[in-house]
C-alpha positions in Angstrom: -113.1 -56.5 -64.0 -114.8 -53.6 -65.7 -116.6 -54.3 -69.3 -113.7 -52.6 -71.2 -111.2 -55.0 -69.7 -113.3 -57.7 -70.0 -113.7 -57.2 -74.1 -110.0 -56.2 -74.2 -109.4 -60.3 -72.9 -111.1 -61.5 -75.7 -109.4 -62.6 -78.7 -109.9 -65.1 -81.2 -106.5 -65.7 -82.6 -102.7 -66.0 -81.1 -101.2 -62.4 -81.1 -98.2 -62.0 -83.5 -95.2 -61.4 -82.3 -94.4 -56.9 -82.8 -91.5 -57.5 -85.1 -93.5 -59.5 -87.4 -96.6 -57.0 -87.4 -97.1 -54.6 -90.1 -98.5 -50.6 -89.6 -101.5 -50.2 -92.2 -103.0 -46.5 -92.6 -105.4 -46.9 -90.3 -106.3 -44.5 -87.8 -108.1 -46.3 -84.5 -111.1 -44.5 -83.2 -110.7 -46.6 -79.8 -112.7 -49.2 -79.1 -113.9 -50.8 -82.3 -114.1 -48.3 -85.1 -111.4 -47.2 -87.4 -110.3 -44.6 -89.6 -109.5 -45.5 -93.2 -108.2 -44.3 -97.0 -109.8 -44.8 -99.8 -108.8 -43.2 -103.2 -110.6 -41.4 -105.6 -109.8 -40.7 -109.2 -112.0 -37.8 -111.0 -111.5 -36.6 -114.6 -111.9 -32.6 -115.7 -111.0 -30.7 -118.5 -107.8 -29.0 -118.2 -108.4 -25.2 -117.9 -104.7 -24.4 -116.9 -103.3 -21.5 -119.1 -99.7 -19.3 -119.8 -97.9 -21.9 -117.4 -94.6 -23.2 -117.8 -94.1 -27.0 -117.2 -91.1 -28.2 -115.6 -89.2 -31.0 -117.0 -86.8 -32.5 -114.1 -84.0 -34.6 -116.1 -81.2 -36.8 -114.8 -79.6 -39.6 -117.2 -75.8 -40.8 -117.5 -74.2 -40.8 -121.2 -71.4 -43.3 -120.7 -69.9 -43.4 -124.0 -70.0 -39.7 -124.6 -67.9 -37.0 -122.8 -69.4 -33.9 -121.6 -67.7 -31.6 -124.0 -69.6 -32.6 -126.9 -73.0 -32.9 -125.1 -75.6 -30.4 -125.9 -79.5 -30.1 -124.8 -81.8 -28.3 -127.6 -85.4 -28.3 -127.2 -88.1 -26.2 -129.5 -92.5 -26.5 -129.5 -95.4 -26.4 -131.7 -95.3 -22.9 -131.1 -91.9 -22.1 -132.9 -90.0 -21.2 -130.3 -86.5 -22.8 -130.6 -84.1 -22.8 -127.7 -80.5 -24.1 -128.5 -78.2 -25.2 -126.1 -80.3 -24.4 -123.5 -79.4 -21.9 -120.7 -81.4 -23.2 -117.9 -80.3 -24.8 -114.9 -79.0 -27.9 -116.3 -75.7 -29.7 -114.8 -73.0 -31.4 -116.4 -71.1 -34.4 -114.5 -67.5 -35.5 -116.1 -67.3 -39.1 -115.3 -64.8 -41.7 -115.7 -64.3 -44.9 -116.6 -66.0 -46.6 -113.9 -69.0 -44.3 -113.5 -67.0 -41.9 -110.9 -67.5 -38.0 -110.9 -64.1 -36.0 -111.9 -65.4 -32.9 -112.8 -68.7 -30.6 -112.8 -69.9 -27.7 -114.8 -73.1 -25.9 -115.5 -73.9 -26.3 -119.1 -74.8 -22.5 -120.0 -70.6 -22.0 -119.3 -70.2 -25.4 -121.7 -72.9 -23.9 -124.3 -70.3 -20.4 -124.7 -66.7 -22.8 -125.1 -68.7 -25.3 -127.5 -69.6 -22.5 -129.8 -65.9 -20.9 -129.3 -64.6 -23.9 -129.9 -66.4 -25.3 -132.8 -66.4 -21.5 -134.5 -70.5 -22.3 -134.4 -72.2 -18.9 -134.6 -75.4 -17.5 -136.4 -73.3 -17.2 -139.4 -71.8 -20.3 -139.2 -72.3 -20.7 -143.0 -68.9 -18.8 -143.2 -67.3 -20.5 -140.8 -68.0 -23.9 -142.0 -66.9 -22.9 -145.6 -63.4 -22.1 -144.3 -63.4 -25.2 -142.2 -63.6 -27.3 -145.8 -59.6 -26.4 -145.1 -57.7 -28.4 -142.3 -56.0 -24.8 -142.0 -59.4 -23.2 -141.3 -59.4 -25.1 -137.5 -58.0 -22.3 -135.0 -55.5 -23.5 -132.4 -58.6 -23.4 -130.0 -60.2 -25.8 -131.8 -57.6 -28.1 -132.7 -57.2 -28.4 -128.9 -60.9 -29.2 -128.5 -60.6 -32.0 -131.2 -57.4 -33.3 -128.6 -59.6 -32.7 -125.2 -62.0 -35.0 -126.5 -60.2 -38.1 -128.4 -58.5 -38.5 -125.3 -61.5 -38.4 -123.5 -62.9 -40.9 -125.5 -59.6 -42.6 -125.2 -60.0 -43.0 -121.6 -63.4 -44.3 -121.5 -65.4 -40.6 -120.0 -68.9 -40.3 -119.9 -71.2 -37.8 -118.7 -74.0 -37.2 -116.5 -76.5 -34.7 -117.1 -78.9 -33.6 -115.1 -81.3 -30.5 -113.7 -84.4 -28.8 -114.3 -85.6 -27.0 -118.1 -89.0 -25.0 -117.5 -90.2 -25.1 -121.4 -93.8 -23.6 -122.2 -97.2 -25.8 -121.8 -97.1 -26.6 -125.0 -96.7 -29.8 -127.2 -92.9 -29.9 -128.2 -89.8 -32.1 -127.5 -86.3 -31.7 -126.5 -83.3 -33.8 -127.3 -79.7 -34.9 -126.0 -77.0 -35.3 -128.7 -74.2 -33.5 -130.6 -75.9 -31.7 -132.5 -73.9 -28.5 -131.1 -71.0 -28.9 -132.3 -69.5 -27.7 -136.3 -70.2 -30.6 -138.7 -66.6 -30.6 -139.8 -65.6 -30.6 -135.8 -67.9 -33.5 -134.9 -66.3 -35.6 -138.1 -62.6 -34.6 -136.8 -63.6 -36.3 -133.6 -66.0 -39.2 -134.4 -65.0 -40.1 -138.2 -68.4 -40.6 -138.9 -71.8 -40.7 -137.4 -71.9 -44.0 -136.9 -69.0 -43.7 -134.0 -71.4 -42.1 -131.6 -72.4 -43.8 -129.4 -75.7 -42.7 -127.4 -76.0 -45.1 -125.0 -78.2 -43.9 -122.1 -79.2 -44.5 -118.8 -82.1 -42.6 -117.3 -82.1 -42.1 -113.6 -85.2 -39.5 -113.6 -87.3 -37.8 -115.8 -90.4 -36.3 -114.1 -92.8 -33.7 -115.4 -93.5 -32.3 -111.7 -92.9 -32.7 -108.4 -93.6 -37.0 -106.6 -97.0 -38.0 -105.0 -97.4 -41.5 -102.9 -97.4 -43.9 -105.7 -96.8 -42.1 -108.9 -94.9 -44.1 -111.3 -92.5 -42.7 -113.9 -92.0 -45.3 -116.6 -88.8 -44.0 -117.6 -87.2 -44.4 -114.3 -84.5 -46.4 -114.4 -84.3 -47.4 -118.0 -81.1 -48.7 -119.4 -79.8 -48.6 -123.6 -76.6 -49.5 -124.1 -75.5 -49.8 -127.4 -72.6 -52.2 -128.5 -70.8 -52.3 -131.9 -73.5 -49.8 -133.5 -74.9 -46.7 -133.0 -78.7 -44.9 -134.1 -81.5 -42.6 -132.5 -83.9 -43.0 -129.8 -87.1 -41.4 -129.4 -89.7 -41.6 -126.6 -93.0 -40.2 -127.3 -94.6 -38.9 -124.1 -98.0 -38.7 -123.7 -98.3 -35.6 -121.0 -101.1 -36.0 -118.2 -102.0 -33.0 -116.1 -102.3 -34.5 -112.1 -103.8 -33.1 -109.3 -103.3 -34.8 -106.0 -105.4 -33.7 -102.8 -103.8 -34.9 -99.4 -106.4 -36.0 -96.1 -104.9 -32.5 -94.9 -106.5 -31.0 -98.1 -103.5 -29.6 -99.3 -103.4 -30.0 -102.6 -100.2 -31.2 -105.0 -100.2 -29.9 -108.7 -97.8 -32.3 -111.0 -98.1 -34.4 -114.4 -97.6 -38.3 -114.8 -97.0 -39.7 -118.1 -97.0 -42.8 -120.2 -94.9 -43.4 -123.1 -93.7 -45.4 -126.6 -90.3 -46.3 -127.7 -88.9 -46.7 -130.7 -84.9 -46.9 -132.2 -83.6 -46.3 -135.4 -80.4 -47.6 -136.3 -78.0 -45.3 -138.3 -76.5 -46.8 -141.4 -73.1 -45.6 -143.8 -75.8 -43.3 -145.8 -77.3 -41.3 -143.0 -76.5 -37.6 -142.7 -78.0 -37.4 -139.9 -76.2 -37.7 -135.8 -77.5 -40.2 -133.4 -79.2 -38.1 -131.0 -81.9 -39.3 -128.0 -85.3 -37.9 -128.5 -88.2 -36.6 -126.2 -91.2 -35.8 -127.6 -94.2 -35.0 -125.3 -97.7 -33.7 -125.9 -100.2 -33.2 -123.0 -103.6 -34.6 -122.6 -106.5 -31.8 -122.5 -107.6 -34.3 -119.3 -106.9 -33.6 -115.6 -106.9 -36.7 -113.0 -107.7 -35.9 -109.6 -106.4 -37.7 -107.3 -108.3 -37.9 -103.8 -108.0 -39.6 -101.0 -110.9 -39.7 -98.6 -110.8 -40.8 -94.7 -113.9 -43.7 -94.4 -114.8 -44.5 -90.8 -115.3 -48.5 -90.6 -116.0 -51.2 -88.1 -113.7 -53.8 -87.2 -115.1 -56.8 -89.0 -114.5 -59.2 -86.2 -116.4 -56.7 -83.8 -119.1 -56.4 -86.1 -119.6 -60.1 -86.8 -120.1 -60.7 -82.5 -122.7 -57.5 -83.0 -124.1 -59.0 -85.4 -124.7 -62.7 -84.1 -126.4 -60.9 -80.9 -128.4 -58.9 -83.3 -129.7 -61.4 -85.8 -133.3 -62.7 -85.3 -133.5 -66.0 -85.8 -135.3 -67.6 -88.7 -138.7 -69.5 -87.9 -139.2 -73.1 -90.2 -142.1 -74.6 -90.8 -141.9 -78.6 -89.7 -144.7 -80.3 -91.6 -145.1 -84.0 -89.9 
């Protein structure tokens, strides 16, 4: 027997049986050594400039059908997009979370405004709507579509990706598209709509292994009430560098909740907030392959290596 076989005999402890091993990310360098992966975090400044960030979004309105849903979002730099026209999905679903219908919301954003008679001079528009006589037929049908709707239990599921500028801003989910008088036709009041929310996915980026979105998978369901939501995102520019050195540009995020319940004197609509700022900081995130000796190898090496210690006996 050769010395290879002979050290391949030895072992210490019972072998496992394979089913109840586990593969960690190691990498063997046959015999004795071993290839491992250690992570490193650096912080930069962030020198990134004229980008766009991506905002991936996918949350379920259960309580709200899709025909009175509306995404608006506007930054510190002034720029105000209404009903955006991005490439944002609306679901129809029913009662029991099923899908019965699908459009793309920039369609939704053109029948909304038809409907609802809300154009840029929509001062007009809402003057003559004081008037039960000022709804058109088209929007009479509208107010219909959607108390059955509600009558039925629909909810909506709205999802996609908005590219807004890399700037500090927010965007919200709520209403807020349709005509005042509309809105009160169909709700009766502000307090009747109910934002209740489930959030599936919101990402500011494409995943890395082990990047956590906070938001994932949050649930607010409302009962009996209704009020706003707003999550303030705190934005943090990501970097992460695979072994193969290819290198993955994304954000992570943390965030802080807060809910305000409406009450009979609010003029306001309930409406669920985002809104995000980024961090001047870049994390890097590294990972590094460390060659290492297997620790029960290196404890024999060591035994054999060891001089052994000389005491003094004093009689």
């Amino acid at each position: 027997m050769g010395v290879k076989q002979a050290l391949r005999s030895i072992d210490a402890f019972p072998r496992a049986e394979d089913h109840l091993l586990q593969k960690l990310n190691l990498v063997p360098l046959y015999p004795f050594y071993y290839l491992n992966t250690l992570t490193v975090h650096q912080m930069s400044v962030d020198l990134k400039r004229g980008e766009t960030l991506p905002i991936h979004v996918n949350m379920t309105f259960p309580s709200l059908p899709c025909d009175v849903l509306s995404m608006d979002a506007i930054d510190m730099s002034g720029k105000h997009e209404v009903d955006l026209d991005t490439n944002i999905w609306k679901l129809r679903l029913n009662s029991h979370g099923h899908i019965i219908g699908t459009e793309y919301i920039s369609d939704l954003v053109e029948k909304e405004h038809d409907h609802s008679s809300h154009k840029h001079d929509e001062h007009k528009n809402e003057t003559d709507a004081l008037n039960l006589l000022g709804f058109d037929e088209a929007a009479e049908t509208m107010i219909k579509k959607v108390k059955q709707a509600l009558a039925d239990g629909e909810g909506c599921r709205v999802y996609g990706v908005l590219d807004v500028q890399r700037v500090a801003g927010n965007f919200h989910i709520s209403v807020h598209g349709l005509n005042i008088y509309v809105a009160q036709m169909i709700f009766g009041g502000s307090k009747n709509v109910n934002v209740s929310h489930m959030i599936h996915d919101l990402s500011f980026g494409p995943k890395y292994p082990g990047i956590h979105n906070p938001l994932d998978g949050t649930n607010r369901i409302l009962h009996d009430t209704s009020g706003t939501f707003k999550y303030y995102i705190k934005i943090v520019p990501t970097e992460y560098r695979y072994l193969s050195k290819d290198i993955l540009t994304t954000n992570q995020y943390s965030v802080t909740e807060y809910y305000t319940p409406m009450n009979e004197f609010d003029r306001t609509w309930p409406a669920v907030y985002f809104l995000y700022d980024l961090s001047p900081i870049t994390v890097t995130i590294k990972k590094n392959a460390v060659e290492c000796l297997d620790r029960w190898m290196f404890r024999i090496i060591e035994s054999f290596t060891k001089k052994p210690s000389t005491r003094s006996i004093h009689k």
